[in-house]
Every structure is written in structure tokens, then in C-alpha cells.
Backbone as CSV, one residue per row, in Angstrom:
resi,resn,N_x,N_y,N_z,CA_x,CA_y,CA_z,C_x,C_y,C_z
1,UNK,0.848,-1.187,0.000,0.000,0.000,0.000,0.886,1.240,0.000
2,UNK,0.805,1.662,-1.182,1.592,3.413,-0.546,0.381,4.434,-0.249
3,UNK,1.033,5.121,0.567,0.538,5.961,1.373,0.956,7.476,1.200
4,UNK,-0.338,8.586,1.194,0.288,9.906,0.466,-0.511,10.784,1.524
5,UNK,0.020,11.677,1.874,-0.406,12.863,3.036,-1.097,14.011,1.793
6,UNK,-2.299,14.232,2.089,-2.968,15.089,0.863,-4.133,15.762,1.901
7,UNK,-4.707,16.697,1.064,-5.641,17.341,2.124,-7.181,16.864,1.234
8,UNK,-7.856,16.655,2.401,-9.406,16.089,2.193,-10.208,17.557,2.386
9,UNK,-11.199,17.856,1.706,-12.166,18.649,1.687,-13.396,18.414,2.727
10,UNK,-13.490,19.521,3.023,-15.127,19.957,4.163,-15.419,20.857,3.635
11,UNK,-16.601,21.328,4.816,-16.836,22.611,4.656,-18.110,22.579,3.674
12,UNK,-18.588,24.010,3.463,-20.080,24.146,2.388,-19.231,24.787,1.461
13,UNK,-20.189,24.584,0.564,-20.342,25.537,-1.076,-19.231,26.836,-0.609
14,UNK,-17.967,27.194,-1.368,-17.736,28.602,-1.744,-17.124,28.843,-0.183
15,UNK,-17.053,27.844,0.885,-16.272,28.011,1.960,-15.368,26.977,2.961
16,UNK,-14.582,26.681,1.658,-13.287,25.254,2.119,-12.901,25.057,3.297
17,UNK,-12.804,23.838,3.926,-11.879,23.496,4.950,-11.455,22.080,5.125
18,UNK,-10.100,22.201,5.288,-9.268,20.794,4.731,-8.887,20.513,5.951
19,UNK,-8.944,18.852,5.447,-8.061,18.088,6.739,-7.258,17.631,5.867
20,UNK,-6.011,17.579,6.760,-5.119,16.799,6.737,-4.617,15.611,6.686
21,UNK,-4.379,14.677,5.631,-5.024,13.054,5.922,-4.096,12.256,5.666
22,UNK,-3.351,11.375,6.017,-2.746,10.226,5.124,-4.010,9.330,4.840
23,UNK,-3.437,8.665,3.887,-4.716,7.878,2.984,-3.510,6.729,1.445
24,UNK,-4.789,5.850,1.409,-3.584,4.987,0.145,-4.389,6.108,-1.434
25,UNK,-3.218,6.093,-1.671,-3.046,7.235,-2.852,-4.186,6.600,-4.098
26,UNK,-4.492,5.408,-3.811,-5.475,4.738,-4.913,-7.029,5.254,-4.082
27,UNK,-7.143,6.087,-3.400,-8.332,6.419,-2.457,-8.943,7.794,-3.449
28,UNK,-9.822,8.349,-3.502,-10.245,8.982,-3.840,-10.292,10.164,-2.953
29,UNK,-10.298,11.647,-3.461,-10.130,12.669,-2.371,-10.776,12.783,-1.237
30,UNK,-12.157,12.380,-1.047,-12.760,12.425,-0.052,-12.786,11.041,0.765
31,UNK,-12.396,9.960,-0.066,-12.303,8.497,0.646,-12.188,8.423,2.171
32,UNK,-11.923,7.447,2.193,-11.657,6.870,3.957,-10.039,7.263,3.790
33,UNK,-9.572,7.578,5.088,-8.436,8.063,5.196,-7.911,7.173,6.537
34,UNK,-6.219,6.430,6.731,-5.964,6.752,7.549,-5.526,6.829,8.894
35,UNK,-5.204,8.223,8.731,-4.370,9.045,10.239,-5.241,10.769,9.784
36,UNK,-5.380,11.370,10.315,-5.798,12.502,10.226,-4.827,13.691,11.371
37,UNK,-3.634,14.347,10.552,-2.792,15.052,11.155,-2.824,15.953,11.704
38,UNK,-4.421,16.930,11.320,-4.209,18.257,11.402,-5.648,18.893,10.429
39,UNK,-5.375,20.162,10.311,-6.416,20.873,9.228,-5.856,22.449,8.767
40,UNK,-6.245,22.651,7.993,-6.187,23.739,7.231,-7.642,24.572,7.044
41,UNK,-7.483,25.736,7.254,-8.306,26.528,7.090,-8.196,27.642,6.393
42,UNK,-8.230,27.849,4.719,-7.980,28.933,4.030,-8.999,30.475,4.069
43,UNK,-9.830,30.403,4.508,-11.294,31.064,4.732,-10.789,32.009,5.683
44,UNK,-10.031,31.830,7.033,-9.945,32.859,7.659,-8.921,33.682,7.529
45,UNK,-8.593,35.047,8.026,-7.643,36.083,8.151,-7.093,36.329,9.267
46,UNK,-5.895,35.379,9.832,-4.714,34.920,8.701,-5.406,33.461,8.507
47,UNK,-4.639,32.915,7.450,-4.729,31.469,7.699,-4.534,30.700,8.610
48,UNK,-5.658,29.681,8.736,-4.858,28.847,10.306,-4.495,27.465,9.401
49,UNK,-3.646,26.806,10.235,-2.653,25.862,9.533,-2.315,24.945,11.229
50,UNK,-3.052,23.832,11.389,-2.687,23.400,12.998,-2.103,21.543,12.015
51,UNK,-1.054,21.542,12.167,-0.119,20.074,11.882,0.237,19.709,13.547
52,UNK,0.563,17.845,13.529,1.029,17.351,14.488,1.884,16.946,13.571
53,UNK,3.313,17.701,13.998,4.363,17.431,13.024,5.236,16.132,13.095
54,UNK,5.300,15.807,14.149,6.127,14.457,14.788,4.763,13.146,14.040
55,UNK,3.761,13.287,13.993,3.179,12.106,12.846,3.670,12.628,11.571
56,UNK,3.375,13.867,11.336,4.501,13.828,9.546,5.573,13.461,9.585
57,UNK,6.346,13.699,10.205,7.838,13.058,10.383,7.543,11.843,10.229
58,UNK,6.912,11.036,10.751,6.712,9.184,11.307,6.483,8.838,9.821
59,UNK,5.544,9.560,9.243,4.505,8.591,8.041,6.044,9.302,6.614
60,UNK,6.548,10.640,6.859,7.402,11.024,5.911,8.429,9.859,5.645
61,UNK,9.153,9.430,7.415,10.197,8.378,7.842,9.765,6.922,6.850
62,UNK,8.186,6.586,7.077,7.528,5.068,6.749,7.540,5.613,5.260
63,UNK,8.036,6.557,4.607,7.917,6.292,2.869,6.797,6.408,2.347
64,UNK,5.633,7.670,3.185,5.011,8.231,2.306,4.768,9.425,1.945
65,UNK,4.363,9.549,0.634,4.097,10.765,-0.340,3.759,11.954,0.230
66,UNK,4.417,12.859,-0.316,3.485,14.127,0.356,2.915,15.128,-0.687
67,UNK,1.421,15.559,-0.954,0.855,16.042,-2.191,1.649,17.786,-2.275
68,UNK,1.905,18.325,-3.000,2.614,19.635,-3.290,2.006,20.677,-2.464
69,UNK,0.683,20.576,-2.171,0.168,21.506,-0.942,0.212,21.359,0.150
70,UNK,0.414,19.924,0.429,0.592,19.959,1.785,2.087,19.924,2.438
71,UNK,2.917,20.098,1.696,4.496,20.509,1.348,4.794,22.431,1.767
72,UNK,3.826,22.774,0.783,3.800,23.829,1.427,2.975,24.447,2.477
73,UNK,2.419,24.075,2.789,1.952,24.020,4.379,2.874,23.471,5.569
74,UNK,3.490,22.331,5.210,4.556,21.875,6.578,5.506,22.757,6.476
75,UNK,5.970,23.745,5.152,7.219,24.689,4.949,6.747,25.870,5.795
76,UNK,5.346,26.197,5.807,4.619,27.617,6.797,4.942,27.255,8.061
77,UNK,4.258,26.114,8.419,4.560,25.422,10.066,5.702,26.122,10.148
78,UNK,6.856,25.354,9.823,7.787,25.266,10.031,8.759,26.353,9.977
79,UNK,8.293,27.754,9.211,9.107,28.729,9.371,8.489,29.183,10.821
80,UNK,6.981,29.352,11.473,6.947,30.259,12.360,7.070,29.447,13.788
């Protein structure tokens, strides 16, 4: 099974909010996921961005994927 850290969709119509998910990459975006790391919230001012970084580390360590957004999201964490 490989395994890819990608963000899952919530939220209503015209007002997003993502979780954070590992999931097997043959899953579909909203599929069953899982570990659930964290969430993203693009909607508010500033953005909130809450990761449990020591499970990204673990699942990064176990050899899995990480989708290009949620790359740059652990790079935000991680500067402040």
C-alpha cells in the first residue's frame, strides 16, 4: 500500500476546509483516510494551519508521499 499525506475537503459551497489526511493514494479525495494530522483553514484572516508534526515526520520516515500543498503548508509550520 503506498501511502500519500494530501488534504481532504469539508466545509459548504464557496467556503473550504481541509483536513489533513494520510490515505492509500489509490483512495479517492474524499475516501476513507488513515491518520488525520491536522487541518487547514484557508477562509480565515490569517490562515490557520494546525499540523502534528512528529506524525509527519513518522509517516514522511515510513515512505510516504506528500501532495505539493501539503508541502507547502509543513514549509509555513515550520518557518513560524
Amino acid at each position: 500500500m503506498a501511502a500519500v499525506i494530501r488534504l481532504q475537503r469539508g466545509g459548504r459551497k464557496k467556503r473550504p476546509f481541509y483536513a489533513v489526511v494520510v490515505m492509500d493514494e489509490r483512495k479517492r479525495r474524499d475516501g476513507a483516510f488513515i491518520e488525520k494530522l491536522g487541518y487547514y483553514d484557508p477562509c480565515t484572516e490569517p490562515e490557520v494551519i494546525e499540523l502534528d508534526m512528529d506524525a509527519v515526520k513518522k509517516w514522511i520516515g515510513t515512505g510516504a508521499k506528500v501532495s505539493d500543498r501539503v508541502t507547502y503548508l509543513i514549509n509555513q509550520v515550520s518557518k513560524a
